[in-house]
Each structure stands twice: as structure tokens, then as C-alpha cells.
C-alpha positions in Angstrom: 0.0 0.0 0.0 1.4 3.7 -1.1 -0.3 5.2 1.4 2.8 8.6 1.1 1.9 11.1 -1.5 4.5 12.8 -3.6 6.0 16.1 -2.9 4.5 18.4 -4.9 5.9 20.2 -7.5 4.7 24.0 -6.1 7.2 23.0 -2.9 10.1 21.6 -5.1 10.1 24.8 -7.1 10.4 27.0 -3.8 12.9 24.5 -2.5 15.0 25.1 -5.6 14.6 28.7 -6.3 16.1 29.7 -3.3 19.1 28.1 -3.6 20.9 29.7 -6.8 20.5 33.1 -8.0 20.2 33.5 -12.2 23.0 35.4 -14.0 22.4 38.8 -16.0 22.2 37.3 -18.8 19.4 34.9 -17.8 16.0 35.6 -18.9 13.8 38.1 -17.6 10.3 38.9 -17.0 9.1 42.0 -16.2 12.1 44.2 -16.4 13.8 46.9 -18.4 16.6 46.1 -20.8 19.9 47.0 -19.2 22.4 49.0 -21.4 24.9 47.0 -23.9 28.7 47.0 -22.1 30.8 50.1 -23.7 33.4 48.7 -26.5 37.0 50.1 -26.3 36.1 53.1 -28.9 33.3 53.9 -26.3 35.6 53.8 -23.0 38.6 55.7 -25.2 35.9 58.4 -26.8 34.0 59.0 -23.4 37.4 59.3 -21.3 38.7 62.0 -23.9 35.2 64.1 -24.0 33.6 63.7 -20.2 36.6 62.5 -18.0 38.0 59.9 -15.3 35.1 60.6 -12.8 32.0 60.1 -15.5 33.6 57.2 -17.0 34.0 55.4 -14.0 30.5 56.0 -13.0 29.5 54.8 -16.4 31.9 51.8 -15.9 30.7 50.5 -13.2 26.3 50.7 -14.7 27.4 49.2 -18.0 30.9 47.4 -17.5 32.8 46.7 -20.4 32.5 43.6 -23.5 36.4 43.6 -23.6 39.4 42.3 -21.3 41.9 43.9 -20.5 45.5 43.0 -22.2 48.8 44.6 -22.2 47.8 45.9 -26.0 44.5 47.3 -24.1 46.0 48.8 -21.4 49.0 50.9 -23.8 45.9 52.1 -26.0 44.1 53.6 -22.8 47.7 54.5 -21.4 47.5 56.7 -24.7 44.6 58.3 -24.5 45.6 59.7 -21.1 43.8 56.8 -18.6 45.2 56.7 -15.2 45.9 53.7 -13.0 42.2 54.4 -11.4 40.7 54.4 -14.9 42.8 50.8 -15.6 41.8 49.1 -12.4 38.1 50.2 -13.2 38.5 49.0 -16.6 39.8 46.3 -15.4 37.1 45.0 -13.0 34.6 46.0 -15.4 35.6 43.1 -17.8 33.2 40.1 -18.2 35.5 37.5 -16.6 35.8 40.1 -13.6 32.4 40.8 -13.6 30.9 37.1 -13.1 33.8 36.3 -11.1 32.2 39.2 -9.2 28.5 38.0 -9.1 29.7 34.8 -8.3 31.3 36.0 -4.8 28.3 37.2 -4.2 25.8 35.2 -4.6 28.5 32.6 -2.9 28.1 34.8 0.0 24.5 35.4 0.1 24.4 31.4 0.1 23.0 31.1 -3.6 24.7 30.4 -7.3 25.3 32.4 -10.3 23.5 30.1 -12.9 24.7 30.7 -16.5 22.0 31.8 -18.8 21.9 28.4 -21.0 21.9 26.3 -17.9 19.0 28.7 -16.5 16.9 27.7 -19.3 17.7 24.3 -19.5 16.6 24.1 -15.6 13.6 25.9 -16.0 12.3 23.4 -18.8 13.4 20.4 -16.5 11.9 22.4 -13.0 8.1 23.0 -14.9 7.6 19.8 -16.6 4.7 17.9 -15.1 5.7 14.5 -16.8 7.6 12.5 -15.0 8.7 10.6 -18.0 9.5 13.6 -19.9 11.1 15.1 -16.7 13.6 12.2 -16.0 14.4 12.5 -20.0 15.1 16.6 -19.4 17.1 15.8 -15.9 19.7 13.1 -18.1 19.8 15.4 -20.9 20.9 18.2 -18.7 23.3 15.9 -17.2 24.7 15.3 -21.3 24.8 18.8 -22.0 26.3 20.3 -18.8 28.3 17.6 -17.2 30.2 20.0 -14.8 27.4 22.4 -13.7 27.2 23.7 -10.6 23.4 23.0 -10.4 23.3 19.4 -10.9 22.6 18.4 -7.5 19.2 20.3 -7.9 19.1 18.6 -11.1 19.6 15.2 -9.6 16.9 16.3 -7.0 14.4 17.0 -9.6 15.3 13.9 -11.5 14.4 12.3 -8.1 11.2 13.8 -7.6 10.4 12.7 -11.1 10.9 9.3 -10.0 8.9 9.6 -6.9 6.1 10.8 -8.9 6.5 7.4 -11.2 6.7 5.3 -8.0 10.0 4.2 -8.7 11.9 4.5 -5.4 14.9 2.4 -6.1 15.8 5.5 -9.2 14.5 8.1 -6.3 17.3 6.8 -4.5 20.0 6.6 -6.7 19.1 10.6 -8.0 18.9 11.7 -4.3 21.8 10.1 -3.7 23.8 11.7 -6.5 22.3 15.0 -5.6 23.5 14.5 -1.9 27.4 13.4 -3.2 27.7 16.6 -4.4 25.5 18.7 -2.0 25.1 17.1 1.2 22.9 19.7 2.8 20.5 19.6 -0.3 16.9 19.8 1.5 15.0 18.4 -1.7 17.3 15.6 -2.0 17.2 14.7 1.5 13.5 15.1 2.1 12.8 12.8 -0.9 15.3 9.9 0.2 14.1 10.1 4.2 10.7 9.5 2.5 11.9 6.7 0.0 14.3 4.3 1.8 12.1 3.4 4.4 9.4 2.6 2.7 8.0 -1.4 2.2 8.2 -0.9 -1.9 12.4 -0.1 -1.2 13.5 -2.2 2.0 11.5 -5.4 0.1 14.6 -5.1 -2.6 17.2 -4.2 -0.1 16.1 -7.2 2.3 19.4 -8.2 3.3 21.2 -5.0 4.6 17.6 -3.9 5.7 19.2 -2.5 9.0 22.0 -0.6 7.3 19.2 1.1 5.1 17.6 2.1 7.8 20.1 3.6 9.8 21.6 5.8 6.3 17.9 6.7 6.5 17.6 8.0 10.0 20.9 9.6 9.3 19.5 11.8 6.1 16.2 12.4 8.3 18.5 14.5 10.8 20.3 15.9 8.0 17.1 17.3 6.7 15.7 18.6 10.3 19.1 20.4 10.1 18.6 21.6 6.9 14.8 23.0 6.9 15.8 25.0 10.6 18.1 26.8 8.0 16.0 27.9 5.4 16.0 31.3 4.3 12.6 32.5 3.6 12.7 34.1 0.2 11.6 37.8 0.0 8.3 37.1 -2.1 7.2 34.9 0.6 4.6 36.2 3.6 6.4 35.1 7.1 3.2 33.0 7.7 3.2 30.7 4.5 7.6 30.3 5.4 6.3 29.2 8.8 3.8 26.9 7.4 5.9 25.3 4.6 8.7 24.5 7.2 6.2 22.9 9.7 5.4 20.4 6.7 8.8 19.9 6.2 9.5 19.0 9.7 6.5 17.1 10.2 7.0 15.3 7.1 10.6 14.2 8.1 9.0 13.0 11.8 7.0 10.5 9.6 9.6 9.4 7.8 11.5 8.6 11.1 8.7 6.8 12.5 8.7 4.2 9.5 11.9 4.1 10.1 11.2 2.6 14.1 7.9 0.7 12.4 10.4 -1.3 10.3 13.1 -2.0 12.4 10.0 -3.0 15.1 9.3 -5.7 12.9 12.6 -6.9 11.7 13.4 -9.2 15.0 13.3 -13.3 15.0 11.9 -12.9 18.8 8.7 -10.8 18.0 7.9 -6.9 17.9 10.4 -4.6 19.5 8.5 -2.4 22.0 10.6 0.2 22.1 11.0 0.8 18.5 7.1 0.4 18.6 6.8 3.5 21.3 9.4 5.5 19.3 7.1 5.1 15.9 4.1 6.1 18.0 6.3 9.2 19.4 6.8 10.2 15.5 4.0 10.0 14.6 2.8 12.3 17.0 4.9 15.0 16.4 4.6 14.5 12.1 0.7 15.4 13.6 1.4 18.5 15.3 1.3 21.6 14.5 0.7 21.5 10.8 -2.7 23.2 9.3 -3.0 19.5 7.2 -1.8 16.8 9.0 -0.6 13.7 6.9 -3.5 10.7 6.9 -1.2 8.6 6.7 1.0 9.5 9.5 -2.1 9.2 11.3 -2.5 5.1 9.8 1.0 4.4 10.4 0.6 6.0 14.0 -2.7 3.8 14.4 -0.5 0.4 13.1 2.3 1.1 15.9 -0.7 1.5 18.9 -2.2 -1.7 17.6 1.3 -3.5 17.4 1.8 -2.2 21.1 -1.9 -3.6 22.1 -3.1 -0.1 22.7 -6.6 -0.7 20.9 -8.3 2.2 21.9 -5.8 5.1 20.5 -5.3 2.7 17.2 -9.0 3.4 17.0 -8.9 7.2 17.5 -5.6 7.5 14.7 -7.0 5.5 12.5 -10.5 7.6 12.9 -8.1 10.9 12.3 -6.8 8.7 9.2 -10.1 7.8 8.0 -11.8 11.4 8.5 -8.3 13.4 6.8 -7.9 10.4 3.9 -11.9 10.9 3.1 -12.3 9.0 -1.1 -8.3 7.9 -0.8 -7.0 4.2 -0.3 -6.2 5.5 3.3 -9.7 5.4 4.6 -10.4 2.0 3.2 -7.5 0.8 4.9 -8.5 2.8 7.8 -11.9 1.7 8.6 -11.2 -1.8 7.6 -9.1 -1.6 10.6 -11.2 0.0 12.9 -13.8 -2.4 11.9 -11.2 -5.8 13.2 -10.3 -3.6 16.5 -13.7 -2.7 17.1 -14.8 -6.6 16.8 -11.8 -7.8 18.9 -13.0 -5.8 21.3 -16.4 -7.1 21.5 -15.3 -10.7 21.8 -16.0 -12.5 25.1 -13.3 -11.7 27.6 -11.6 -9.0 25.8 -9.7 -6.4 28.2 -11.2 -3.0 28.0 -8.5 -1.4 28.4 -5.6 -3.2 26.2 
């Protein structure tokens, strides 16, 4: 039973877009058309006729579509350009520039995306088809083998694959998205949801436990990693507050499959206290989100039945039931309030279990 749904593509887009800035060049929308760089005739002509001080000014709004070389330099030297007039030449370069921009958005915590790349990721960030998506994500990979985006490439390509249901490709994508950003939230968040999952540990069987402790591991990663968000400036305080709630609540889930599993991989029976943990999981993926999960809520209901605690199995799987209303988790809800609530009514059952 998938009883998880997919992270949305809305999300993944604000997950991404706050994480690398676009370059100049990049498209657009909504803005005027910056002026063209000044050629060396410009920077030589403007320097004779207005001066140093308004040609620095000018330098540093329109920079330059030339580097500077010794040949450069000795024309400029020529036409009377001081060492101030050099340097700003100089910086106003396009290698010097980006290099520049980079820093920057380095500093700021973001990337400076080259315009072709922009585009590329933009096609692969608003396709809806997974199989089209997966196809855009590996051509991207063909095309720009050492950009600087392709973990959020990978982490796309993994979303892609969540959407298809294939969890063992999810992996793999996160995975490669992780190797070469290990604090990528959208990676992370997608492989704590994946690896624990029955659909994954059922072809990773014999190093189940080892699976599950790499995915406890990338479930406090991403805890880390959502408390460090920066809300992006578009985005009302109240909907940032939201959003990360989700994202926290969505990783406590993922956690307490994570204790459901390993409850049930013993040769002596069900391990208690990986049963209480799951139920302690649970609970908090529950709180303090406008739209809890149902299906933390069946999962929660499955560890207090495991534990014998019949009456708030009941009550999660009535939450999971009332939240999953026309989904597969309400059938699978009510068919198990309907075995608790004849095992209760058998002769000699505790009332309190």
C-alpha cells in the first residue's frame, strides 16, 4: 500500500529557487533592458570628452565587453587613462564581472546560474511528466556535465521518479544530488521518505538495517537543513512558517517508518521500544501542521495496535479515515477500525488493552 503522497511540484520549485541566483544574462520577465557593455572606442571616446570621474561612474552601470591585455592597457595608457581608470577597466571586464557576481551570490548562500543552464533548468523544474522530466534531468546531465546546479538537477530527477513510483531511481538521484551537496533539502527530504518505505527495504532485504540507519541519518540531516531555510523575499512570514512545519512534520514520519520497520525486523517478535518510538513520531509529524498527513495518522494507528493499545489505534485510524476521506487510506483505515472494534467485542476482551 502507497499510502505517502509525492512532494508536490509547487514546494520543489520553492525548494530550488532559493538556492541559486540567475545570471544577467538569464531571462527576464518584467524588467527593463539594461544598457549594452561600452566597446574600447566607447571607454577611449567618453574618457577624452567627459573625464575619469564620469567614465567610472558609467563603468561600473554598463561594464565593459572587452578584457583587459597589455595591448589594451598601452591604447588607454595613450589616451591619457590613469591607474584608477585601468583598475576600473579592469574589474569591469566580463571574466571580472561574473567572477564578481559569483562571490556574491557565494556569499549570500546562492549560485550564479549561467544563462543556458538557466533555461535548460527551468524546462526540466516546470515539466509535469515524470517521464518527460527524467528524460530533461539526463539530458541536462549530457549537455552540462560540470554544472554547478546538478545536484538540484539530480533532485528533480528524483522527484520525477517519486512521482512514477520508482523509489529504487528516487534513491539513486537523491543520492547523487547528496554526493555533491550534502545539505540539499529536496534531495534529502525525498530519500528520508523513499528508503524506508516497504516498496524499497523489500529489494534491499538483506542490509535492511543498514538502510535504515543511512535513512535515519538523512532524516536529521534534513531537520538540520529545513531550521536553516531562508525565507525568500516574495514569501509572507506566515506561509515560510507553514511550509517549514510540513517539512519538519513530514521528516517525523519518515522517522517513524523508520522505528515501524526495524520494530518488525526481530526473529523474537515486535520490539517495544521501536514500537513507542514510531508512535512518538507520529505524534509530532501530527502536530502543529494546518493539514496533518493521513497517513502518518495510519502508520501511527499500526504502531498503537502493534503495542496492544486498541483504543488510540482506533482514535488514529478515525483521524486517518476522516483526513484520507475517497483515498486508499480510509479503506484501509476503517477496515481496521472495523477488526479492533470486533476484537473488542469478543468475550473476555480487556477494555483497556
Amino acid at each position: 500500500m502507497k499510502i505517502k503522497s509525492v512532494i508536490l511540484l509547487g514546494p520543489a520549485l520553492l525548494l530550488a529557487s532559493t538556492l541559486f541566483a540567475q545570471t544577467a544574462g538569464a531571462p527576464t520577465m518584467g524588467t527593463t533592458t539594461p544598457p549594452a557593455p561600452m566597446t574600447e572606442k566607447e571607454v577611449i571616446t567618453e574618457l577624452k570628452k567627459e573625464g575619469a570621474a564620469q567614465l567610472i561612474k558609467d563603468l561600473d552601470q554598463r561594464g565593459v565587453a572587452f578584457e583587459m591585455d597589455a595591448d589594451t592597457e598601452k591604447r588607454l595608457r595613450k589616451a591619457k587613462a590613469t591607474d584608477e581608470v585601468i583598475k576600473a577597466v579592469t574589474a569591469a571586464g566580463p571574466k571580472e564581472k561574473a567572477a564578481a557576481a559569483k562571490a556574491a551570490a557565494m556569499a549570500s548562500g546562492g549560485l550564479v546560474v549561467p544563462a543556458e543552464e538557466s533555461a535548460d533548468f527551468k524546462t526540466l523544474q516546470t515539466e509535469l511528466d515524470p517521464d518527460k522530466a527524467v528524460a530533461a534531468a539526463e539530458a541536462f546531465v549530457q549537455k552540462h556535465p560540470h554544472s554547478e546546479i546538478l545536484t538540484f538537477v539530480y533532485a528533480f530527477e528524483a522527484n520525477a521518479y517519486q512521482m512514477k513510483g520508482d523509489v529504487a531511481n528516487l534513491v539513486v538521484c537523491a543520492e547523487k544530488s547528496l554526493a555533491l551537496k550534502k545539505d540539499n533539502l529536496m534531495a534529502l527530504l525525498l530519500v528520508s521518505y523513499a528508503i524506508p518505505t516497504p516498496q524499497f527495504i523489500k529489494l534491499h532485504g538483506a542490509d535492511e538495517d543498514a538502510q535504515l540507519t543511512k535513512a535515519e541519518a538523512y532524516a536529521q540531516q534534513a531537520i538540520l537543513a529545513v531550521n536553516d531555510l531562508k525565507k525568500p523575499a516574495a514569501e509572507s512570514d506566515a506561509n515560510f512558517a507553514s511550509r517549514k512545519a510540513t517539512y519538519i512534520a513530514d521528516v517525523h514520519a519518515d522517522l517513524g517508518l523508520v522505528h515501524l520497520q526495524r520494530a518488525q525486523e526481530g526473529l523474537e517478535g515486535l520490539d517495544k521500544d521501536e514500537l513507542a518510538k514510531a508512535e512518538k513520531e507520529y505524534r509530532l509529524a501530527v502536530t502543529g501542521v494546518d493539514h496533518p498527513d493521513p497517513s502518518a495518522y495510519y502508520r501511527m494507528g499500526e504502531a498503537c495496535r502493534l503495542q496492544g493499545k486498541v483504543d488510540d489505534a482506533i482514535a488514529a485510524f478515525t483521524k486517518a479515515s476522516e483526513l484520507g476521506k475517497g483515498s486508499v487510506v480510509q479503506q484501509y483505515a476503517d477496515d481496521a477500525i472495523q477488526r479492533l472494534k470486533a476484537a473488542k467485542a469478543q468475550p473476555g476482551a480487556p477494555a483497556h488493552p
